[in-house]
PDB file of N, CA, C and O in Angstrom:
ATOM      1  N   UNK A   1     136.310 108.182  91.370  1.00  0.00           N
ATOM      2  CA  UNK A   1     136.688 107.027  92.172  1.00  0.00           C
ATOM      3  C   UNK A   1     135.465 106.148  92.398  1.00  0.00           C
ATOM      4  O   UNK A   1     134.411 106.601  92.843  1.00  0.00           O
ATOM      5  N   UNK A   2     135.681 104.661  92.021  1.00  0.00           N
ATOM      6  CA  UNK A   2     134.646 103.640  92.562  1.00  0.00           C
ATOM      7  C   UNK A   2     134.473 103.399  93.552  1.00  0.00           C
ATOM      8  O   UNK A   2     135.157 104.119  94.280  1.00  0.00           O
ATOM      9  N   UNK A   3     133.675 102.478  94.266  1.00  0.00           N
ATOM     10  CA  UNK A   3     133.125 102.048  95.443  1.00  0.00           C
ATOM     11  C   UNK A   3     134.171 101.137  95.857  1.00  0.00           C
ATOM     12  O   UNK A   3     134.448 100.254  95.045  1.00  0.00           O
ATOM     13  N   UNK A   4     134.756 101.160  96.853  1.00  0.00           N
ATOM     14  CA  UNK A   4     135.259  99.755  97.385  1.00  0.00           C
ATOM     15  C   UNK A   4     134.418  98.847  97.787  1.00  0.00           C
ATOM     16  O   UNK A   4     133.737  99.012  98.799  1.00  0.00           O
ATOM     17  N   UNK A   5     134.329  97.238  96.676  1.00  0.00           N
ATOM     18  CA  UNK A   5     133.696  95.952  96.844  1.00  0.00           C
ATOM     19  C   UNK A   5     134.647  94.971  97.254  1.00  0.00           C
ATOM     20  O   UNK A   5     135.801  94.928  96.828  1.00  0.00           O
ATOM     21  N   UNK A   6     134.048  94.018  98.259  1.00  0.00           N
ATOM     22  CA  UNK A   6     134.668  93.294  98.571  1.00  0.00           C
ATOM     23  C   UNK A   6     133.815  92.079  98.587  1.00  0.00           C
ATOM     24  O   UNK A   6     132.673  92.080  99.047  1.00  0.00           O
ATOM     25  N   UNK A   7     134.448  90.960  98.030  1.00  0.00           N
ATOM     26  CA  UNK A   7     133.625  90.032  98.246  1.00  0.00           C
ATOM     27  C   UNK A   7     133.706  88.405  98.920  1.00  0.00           C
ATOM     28  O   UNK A   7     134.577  87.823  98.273  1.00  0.00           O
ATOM     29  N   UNK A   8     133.152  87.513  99.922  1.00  0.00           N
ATOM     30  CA  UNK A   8     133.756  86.571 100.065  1.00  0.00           C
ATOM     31  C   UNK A   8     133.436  85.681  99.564  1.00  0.00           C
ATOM     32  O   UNK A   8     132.231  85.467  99.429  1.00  0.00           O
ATOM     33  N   UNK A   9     134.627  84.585  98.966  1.00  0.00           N
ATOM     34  CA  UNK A   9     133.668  83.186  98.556  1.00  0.00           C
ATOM     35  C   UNK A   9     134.402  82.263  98.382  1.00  0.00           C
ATOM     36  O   UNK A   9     135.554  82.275  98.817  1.00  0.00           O
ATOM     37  N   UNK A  10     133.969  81.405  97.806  1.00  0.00           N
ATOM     38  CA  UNK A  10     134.501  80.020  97.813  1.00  0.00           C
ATOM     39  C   UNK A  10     134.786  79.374  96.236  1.00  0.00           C
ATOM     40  O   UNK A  10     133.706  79.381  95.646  1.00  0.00           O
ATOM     41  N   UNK A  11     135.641  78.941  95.552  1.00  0.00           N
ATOM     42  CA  UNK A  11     136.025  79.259  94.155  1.00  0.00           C
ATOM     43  C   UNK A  11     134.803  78.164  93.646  1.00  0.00           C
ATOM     44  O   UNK A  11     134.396  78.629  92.582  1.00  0.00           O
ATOM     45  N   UNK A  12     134.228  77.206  93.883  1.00  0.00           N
ATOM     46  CA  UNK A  12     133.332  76.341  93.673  1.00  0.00           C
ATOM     47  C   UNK A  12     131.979  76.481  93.560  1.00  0.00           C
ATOM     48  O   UNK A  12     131.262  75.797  92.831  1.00  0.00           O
ATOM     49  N   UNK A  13     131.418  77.892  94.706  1.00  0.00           N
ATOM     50  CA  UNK A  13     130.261  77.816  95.044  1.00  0.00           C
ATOM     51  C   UNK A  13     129.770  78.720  93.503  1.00  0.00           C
ATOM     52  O   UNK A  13     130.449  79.425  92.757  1.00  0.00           O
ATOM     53  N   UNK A  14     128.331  78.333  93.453  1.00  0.00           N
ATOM     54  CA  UNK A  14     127.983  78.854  92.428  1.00  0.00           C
ATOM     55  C   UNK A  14     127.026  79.886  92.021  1.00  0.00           C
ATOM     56  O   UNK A  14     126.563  80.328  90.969  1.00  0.00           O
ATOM     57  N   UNK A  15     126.872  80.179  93.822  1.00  0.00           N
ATOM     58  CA  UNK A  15     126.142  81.778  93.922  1.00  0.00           C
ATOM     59  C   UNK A  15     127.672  82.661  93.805  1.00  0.00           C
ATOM     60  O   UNK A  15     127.818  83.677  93.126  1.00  0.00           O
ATOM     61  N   UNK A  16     128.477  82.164  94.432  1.00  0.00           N
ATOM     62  CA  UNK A  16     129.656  83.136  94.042  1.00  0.00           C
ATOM     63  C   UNK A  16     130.007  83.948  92.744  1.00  0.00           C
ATOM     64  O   UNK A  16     130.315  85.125  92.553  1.00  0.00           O
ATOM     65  N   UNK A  17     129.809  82.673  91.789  1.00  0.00           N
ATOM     66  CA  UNK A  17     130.067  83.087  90.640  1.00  0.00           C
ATOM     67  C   UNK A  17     129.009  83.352  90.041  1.00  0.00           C
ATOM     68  O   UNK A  17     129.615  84.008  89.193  1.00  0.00           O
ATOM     69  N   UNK A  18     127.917  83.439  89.700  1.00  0.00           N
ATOM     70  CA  UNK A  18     126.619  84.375  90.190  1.00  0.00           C
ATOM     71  C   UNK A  18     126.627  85.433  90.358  1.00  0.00           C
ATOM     72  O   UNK A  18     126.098  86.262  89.618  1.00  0.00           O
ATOM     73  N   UNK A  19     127.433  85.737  91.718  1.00  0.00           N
ATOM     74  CA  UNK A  19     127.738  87.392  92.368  1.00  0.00           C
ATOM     75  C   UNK A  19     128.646  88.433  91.994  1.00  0.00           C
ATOM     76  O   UNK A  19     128.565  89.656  92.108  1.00  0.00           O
ATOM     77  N   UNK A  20     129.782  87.467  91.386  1.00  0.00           N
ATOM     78  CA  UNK A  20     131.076  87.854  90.877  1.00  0.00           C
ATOM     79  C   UNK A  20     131.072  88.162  89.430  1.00  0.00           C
ATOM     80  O   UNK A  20     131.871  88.971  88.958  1.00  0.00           O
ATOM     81  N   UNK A  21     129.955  87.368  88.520  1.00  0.00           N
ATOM     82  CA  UNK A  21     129.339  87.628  87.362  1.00  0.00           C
ATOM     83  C   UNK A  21     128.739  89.243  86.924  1.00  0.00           C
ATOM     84  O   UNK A  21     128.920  90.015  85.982  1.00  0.00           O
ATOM     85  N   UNK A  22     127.896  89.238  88.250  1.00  0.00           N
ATOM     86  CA  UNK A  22     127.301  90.317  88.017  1.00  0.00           C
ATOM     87  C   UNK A  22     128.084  91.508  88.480  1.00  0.00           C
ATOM     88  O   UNK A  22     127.619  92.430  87.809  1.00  0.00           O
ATOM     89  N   UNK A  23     129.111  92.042  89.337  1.00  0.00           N
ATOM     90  CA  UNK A  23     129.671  92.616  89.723  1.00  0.00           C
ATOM     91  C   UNK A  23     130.482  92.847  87.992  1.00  0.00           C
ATOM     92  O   UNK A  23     130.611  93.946  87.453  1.00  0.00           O
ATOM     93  N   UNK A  24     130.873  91.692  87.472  1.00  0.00           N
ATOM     94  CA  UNK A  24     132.243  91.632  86.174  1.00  0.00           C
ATOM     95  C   UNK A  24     131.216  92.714  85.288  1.00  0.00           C
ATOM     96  O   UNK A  24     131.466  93.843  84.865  1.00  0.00           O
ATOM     97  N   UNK A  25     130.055  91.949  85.200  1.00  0.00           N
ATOM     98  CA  UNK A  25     129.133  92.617  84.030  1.00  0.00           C
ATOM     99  C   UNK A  25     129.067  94.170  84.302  1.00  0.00           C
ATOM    100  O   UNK A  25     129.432  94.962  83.433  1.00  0.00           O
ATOM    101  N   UNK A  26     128.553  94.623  85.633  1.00  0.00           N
ATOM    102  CA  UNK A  26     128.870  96.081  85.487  1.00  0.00           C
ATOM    103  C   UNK A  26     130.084  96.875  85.884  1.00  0.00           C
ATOM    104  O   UNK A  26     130.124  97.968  86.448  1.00  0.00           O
ATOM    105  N   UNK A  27     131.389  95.848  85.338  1.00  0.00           N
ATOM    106  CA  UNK A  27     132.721  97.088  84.985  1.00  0.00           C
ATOM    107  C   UNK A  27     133.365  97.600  85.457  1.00  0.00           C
ATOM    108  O   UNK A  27     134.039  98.572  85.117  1.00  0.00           O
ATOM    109  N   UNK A  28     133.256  96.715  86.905  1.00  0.00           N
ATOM    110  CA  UNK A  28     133.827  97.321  88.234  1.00  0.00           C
ATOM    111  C   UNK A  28     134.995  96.169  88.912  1.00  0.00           C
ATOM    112  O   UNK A  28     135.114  94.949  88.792  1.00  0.00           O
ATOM    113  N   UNK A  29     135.897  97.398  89.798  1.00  0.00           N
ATOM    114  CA  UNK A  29     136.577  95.939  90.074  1.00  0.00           C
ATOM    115  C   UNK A  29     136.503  95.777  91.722  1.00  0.00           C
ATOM    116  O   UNK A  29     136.451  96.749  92.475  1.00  0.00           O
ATOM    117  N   UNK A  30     136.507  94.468  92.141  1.00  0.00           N
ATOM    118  CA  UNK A  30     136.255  94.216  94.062  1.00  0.00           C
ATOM    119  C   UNK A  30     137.542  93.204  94.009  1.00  0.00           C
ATOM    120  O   UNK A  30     138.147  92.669  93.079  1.00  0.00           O
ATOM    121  N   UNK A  31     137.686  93.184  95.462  1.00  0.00           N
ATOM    122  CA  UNK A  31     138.284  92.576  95.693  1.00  0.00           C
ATOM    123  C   UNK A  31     137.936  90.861  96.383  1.00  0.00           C
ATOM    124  O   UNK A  31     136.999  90.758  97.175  1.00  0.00           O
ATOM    125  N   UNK A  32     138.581  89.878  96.085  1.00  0.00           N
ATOM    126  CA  UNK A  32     137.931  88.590  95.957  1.00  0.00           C
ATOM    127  C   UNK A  32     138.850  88.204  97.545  1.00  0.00           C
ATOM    128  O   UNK A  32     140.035  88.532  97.606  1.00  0.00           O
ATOM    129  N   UNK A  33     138.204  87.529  98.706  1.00  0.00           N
ATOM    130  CA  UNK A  33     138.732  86.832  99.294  1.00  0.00           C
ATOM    131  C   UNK A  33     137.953  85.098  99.289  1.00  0.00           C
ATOM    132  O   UNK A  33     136.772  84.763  99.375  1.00  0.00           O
ATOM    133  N   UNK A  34     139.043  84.397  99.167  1.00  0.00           N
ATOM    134  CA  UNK A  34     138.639  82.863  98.758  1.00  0.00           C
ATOM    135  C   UNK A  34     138.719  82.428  99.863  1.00  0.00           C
ATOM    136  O   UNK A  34     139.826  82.548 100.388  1.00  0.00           O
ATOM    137  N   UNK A  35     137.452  81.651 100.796  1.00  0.00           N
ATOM    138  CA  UNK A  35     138.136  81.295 102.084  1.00  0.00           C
ATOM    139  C   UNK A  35     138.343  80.102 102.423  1.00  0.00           C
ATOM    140  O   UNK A  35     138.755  79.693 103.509  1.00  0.00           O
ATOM    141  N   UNK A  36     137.994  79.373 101.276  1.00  0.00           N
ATOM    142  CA  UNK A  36     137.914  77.367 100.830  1.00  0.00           C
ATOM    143  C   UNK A  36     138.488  77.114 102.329  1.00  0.00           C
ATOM    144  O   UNK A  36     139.425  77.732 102.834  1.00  0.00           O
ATOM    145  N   UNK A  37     137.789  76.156 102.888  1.00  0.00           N
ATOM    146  CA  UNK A  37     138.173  75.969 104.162  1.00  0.00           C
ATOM    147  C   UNK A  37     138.922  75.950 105.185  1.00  0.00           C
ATOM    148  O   UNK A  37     139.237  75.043 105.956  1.00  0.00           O
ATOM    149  N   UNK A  38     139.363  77.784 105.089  1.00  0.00           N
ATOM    150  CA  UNK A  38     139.701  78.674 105.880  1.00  0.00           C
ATOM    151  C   UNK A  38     138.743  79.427 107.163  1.00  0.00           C
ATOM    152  O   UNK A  38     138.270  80.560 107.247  1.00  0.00           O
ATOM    153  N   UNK A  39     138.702  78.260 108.079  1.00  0.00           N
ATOM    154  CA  UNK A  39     138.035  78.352 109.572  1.00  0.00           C
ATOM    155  C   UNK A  39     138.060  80.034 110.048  1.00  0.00           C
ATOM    156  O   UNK A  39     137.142  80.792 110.362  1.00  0.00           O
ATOM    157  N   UNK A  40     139.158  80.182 109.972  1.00  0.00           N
ATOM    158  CA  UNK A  40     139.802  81.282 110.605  1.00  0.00           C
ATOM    159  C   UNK A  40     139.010  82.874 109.970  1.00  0.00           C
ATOM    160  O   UNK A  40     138.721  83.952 110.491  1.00  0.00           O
ATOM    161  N   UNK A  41     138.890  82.313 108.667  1.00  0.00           N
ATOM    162  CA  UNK A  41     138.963  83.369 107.444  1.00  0.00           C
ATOM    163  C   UNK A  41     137.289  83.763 107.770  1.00  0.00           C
ATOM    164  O   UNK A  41     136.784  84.873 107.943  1.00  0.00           O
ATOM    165  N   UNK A  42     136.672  82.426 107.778  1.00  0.00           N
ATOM    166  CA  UNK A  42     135.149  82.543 107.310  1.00  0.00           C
ATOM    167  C   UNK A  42     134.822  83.155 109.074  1.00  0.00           C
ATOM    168  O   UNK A  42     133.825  83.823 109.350  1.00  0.00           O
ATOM    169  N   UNK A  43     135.476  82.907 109.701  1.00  0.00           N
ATOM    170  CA  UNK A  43     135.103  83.443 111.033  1.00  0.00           C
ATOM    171  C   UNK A  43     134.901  84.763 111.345  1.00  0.00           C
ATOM    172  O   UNK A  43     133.903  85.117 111.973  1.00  0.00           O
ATOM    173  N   UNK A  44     136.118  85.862 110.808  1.00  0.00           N
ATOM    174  CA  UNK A  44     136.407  87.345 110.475  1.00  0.00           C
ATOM    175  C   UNK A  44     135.277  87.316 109.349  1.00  0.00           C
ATOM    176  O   UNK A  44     135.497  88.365 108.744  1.00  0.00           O
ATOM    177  N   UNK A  45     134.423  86.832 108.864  1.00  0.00           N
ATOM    178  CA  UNK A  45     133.495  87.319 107.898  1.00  0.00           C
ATOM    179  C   UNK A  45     132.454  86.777 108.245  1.00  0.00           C
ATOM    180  O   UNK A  45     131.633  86.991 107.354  1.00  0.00           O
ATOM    181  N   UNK A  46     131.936  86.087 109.184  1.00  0.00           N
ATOM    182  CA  UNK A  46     130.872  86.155 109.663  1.00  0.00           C
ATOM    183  C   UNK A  46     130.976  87.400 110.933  1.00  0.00           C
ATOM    184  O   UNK A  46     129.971  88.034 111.252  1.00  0.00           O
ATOM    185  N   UNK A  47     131.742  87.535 111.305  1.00  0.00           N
ATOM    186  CA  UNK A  47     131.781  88.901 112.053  1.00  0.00           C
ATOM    187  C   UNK A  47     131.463  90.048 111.609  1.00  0.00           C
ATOM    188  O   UNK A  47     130.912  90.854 112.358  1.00  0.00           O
ATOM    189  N   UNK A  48     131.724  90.327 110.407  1.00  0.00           N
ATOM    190  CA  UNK A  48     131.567  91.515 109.507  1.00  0.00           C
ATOM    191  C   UNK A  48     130.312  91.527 108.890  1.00  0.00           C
ATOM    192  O   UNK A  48     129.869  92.624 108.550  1.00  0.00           O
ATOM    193  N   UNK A  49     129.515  90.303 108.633  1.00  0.00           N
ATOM    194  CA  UNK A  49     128.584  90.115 108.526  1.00  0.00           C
ATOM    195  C   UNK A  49     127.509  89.463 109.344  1.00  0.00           C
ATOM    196  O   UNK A  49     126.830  88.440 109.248  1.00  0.00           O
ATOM    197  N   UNK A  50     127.607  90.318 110.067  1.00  0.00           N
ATOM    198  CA  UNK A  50     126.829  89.997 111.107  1.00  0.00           C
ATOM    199  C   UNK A  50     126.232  88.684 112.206  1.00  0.00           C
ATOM    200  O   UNK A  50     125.305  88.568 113.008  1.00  0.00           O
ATOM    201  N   UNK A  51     126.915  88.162 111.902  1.00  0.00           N
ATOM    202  CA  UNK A  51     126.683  86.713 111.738  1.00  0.00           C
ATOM    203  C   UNK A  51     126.594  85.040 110.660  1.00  0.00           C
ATOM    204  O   UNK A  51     126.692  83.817 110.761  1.00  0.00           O
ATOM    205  N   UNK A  52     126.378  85.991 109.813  1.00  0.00           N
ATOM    206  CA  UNK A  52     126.207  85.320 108.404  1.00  0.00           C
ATOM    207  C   UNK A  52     127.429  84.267 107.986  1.00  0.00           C
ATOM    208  O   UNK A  52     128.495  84.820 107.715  1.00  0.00           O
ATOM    209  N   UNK A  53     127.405  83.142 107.921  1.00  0.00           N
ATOM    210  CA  UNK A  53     128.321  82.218 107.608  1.00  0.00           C
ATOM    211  C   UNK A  53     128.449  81.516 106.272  1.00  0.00           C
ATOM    212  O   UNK A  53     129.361  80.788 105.881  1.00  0.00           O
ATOM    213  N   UNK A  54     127.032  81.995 105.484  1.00  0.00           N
ATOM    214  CA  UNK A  54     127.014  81.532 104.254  1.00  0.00           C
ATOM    215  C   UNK A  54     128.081  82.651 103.154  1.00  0.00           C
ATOM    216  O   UNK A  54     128.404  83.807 103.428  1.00  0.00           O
ATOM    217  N   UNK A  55     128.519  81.735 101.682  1.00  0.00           N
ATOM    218  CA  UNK A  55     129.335  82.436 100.418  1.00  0.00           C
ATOM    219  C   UNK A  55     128.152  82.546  99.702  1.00  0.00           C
ATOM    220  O   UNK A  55     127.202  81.781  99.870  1.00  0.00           O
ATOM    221  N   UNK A  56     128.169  83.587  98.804  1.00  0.00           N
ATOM    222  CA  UNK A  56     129.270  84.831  99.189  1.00  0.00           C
ATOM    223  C   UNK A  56     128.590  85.725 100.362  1.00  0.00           C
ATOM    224  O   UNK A  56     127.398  85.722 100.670  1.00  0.00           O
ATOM    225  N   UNK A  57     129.685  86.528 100.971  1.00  0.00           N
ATOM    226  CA  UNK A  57     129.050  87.653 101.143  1.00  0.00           C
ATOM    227  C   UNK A  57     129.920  89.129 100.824  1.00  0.00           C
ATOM    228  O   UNK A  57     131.126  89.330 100.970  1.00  0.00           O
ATOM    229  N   UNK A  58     128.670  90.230 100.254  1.00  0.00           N
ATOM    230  CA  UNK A  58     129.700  91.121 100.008  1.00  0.00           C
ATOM    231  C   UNK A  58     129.296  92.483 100.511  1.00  0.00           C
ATOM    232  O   UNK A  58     128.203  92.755 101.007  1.00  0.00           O
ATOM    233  N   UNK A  59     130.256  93.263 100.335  1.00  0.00           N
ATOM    234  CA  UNK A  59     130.393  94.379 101.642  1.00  0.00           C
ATOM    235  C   UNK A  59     130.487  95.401 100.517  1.00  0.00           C
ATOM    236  O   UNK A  59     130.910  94.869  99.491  1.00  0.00           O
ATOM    237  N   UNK A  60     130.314  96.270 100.427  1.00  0.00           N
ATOM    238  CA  UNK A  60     130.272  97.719  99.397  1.00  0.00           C
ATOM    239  C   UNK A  60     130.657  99.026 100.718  1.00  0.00           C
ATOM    240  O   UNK A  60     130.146  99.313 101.801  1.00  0.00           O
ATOM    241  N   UNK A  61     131.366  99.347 100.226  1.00  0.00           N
ATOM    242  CA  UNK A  61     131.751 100.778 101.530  1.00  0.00           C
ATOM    243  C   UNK A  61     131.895 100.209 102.712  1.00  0.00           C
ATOM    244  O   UNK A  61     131.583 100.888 103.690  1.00  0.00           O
ATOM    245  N   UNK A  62     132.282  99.154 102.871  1.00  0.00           N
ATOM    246  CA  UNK A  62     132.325  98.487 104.160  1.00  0.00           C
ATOM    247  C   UNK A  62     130.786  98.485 104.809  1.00  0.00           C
ATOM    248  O   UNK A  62     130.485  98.513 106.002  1.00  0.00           O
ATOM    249  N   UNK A  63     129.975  98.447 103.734  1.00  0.00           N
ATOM    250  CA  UNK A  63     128.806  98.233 104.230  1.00  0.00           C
ATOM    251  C   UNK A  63     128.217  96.845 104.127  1.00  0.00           C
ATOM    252  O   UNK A  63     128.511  96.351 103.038  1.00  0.00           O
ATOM    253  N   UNK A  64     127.425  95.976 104.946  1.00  0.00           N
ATOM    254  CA  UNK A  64     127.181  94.680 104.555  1.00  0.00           C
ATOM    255  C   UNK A  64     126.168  94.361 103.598  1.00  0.00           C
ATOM    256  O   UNK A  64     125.064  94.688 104.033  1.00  0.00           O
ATOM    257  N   UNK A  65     126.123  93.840 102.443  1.00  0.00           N
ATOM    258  CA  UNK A  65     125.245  93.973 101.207  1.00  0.00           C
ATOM    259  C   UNK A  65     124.326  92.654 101.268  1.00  0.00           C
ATOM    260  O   UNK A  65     123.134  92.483 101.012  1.00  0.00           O
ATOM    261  N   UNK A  66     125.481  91.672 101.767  1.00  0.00           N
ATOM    262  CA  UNK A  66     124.454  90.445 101.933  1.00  0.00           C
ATOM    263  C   UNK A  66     125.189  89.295 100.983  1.00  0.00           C
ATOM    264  O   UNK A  66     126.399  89.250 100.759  1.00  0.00           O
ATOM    265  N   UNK A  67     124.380  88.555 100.573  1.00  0.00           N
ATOM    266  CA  UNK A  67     124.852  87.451  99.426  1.00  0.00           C
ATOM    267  C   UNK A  67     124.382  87.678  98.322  1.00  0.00           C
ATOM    268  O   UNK A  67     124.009  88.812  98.021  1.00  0.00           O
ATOM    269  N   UNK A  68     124.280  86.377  97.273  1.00  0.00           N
ATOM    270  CA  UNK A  68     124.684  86.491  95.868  1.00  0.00           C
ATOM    271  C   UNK A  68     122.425  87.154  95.856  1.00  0.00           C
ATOM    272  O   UNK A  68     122.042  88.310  95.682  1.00  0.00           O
ATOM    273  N   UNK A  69     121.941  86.487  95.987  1.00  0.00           N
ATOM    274  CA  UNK A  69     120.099  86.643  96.050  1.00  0.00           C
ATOM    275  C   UNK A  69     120.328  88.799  96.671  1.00  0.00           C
ATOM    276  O   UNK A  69     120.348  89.820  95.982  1.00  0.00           O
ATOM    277  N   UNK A  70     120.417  88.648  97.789  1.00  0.00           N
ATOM    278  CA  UNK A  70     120.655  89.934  97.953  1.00  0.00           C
ATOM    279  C   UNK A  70     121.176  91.403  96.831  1.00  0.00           C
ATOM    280  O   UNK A  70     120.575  92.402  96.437  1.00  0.00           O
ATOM    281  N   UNK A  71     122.619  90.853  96.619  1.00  0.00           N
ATOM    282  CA  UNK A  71     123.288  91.697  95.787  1.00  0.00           C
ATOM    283  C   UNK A  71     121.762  91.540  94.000  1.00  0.00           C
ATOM    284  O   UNK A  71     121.276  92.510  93.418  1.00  0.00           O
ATOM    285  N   UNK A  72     121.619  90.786  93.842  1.00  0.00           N
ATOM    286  CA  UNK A  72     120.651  90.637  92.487  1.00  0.00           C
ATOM    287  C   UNK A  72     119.468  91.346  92.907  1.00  0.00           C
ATOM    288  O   UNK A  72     119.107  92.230  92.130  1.00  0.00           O
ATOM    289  N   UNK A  73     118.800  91.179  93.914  1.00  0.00           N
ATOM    290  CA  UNK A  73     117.530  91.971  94.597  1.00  0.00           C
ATOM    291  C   UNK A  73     118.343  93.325  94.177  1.00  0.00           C
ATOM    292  O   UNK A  73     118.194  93.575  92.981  1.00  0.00           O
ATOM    293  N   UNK A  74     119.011  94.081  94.743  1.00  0.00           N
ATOM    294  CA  UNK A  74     119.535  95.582  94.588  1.00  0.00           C
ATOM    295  C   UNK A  74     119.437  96.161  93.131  1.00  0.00           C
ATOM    296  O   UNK A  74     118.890  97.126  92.596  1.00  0.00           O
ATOM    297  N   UNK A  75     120.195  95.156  92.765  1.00  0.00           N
ATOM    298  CA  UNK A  75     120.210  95.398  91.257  1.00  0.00           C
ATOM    299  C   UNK A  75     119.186  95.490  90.436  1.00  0.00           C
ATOM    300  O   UNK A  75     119.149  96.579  89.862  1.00  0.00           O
ATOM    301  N   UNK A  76     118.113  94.564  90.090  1.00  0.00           N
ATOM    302  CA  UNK A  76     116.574  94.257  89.989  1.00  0.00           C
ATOM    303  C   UNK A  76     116.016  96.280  90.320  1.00  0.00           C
ATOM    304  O   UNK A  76     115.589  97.179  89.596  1.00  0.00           O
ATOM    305  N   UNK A  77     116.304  96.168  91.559  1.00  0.00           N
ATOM    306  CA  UNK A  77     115.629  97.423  92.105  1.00  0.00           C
ATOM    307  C   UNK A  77     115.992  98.800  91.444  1.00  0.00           C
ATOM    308  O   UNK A  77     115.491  99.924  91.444  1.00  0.00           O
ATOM    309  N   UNK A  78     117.129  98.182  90.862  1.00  0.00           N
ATOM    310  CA  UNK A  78     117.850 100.006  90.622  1.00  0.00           C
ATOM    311  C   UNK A  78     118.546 100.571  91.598  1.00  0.00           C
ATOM    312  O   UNK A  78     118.632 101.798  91.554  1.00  0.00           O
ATOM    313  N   UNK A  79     119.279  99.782  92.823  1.00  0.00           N
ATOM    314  CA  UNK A  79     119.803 100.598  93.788  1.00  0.00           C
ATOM    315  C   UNK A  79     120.941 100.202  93.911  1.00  0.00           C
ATOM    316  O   UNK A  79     121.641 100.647  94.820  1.00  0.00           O
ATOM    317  N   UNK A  80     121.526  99.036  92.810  1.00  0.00           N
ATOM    318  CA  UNK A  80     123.030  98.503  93.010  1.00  0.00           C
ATOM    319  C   UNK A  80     124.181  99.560  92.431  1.00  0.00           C
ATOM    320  O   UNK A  80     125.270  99.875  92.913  1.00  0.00           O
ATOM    321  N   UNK A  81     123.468 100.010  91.128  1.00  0.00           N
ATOM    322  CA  UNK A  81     124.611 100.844  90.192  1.00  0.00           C
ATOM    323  C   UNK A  81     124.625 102.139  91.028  1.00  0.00           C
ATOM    324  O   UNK A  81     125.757 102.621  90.983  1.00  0.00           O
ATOM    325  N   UNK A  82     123.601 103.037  91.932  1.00  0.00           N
ATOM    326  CA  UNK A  82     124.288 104.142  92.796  1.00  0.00           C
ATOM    327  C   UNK A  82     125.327 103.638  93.644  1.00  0.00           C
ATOM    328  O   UNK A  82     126.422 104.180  93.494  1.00  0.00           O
ATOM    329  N   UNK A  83     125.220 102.512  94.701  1.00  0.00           N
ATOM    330  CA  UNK A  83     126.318 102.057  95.565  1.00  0.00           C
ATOM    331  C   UNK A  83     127.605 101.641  94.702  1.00  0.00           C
ATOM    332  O   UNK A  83     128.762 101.795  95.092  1.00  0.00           O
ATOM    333  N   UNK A  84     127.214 101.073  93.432  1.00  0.00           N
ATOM    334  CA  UNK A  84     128.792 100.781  92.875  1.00  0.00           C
ATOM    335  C   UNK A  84     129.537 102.012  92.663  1.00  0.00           C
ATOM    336  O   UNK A  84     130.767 102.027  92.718  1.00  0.00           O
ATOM    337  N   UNK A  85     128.684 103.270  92.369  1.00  0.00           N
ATOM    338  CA  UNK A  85     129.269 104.810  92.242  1.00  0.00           C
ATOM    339  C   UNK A  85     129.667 105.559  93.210  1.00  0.00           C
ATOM    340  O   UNK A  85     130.377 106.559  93.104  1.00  0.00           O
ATOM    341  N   UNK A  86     129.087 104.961  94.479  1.00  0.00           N
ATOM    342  CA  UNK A  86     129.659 105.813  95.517  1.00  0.00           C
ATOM    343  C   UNK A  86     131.147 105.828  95.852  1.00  0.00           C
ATOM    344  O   UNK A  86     131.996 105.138  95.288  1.00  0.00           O
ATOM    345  N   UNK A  87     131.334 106.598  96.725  1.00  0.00           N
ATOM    346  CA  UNK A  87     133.194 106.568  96.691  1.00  0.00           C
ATOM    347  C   UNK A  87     133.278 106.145  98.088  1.00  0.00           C
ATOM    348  O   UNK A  87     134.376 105.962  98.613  1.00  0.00           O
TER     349      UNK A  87
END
C-alpha cells in the first residue's frame, strides 16, 4: 500500500504543475483538490497547513509537506521516495 498524497492547487498555477509533475514522474497516485477561487476551500487548507495560504500545498500521511520548492527540496535530499512508501 502507498502513501496517501494529497495535494492543493490551482489548475493555472505553475508550481502546481511543477508539484504534480513530480509526484506523476514517481508513479504514484494523490489526490488533487482544485480550489480556483474557492474562499471556503483555500480556508480548510490553510488550516491544515498551518497557516499557509499559498498553491500548492501538499500533505503526505496527513502530514504537512509544504509546497511545490519544499516537496523538490525532499526529493533532491533523498527523503521524498521513503514518504511516498510509507503506508
Amino acid at each position: 500500500m502507498s502513501a496517501k498524497i494529497e495535494i492543493y492547487t490551482w489548475r493555472t498555477c505553475p508550481y502546481c504543475i511543477r508539484a504534480k509533475q513530480l509526484l506523476k514522474s514517481k508513479g504514484v497516485e494523490f489526490t488533487e483538490y482544485s480550489i480556483d477561487g474557492d474562499e471556503a476551500a483555500r480556508s480548510q487548507m490553510a488550516q491544515r497547513a498551518n497557516g499557509r495560504r499559498s498553491v500548492p500545498q501538499i500533505f503526505i500521511n496527513d502530514q504537512h509537506i509544504g509546497g511545490c520548492d519544499d516537496i523538490h527540496d525532499l526529493d533532491w535530499q533523498g527523503k521524498l521516495d521513503p514518504l511516498l512508501a510509507a503506508k
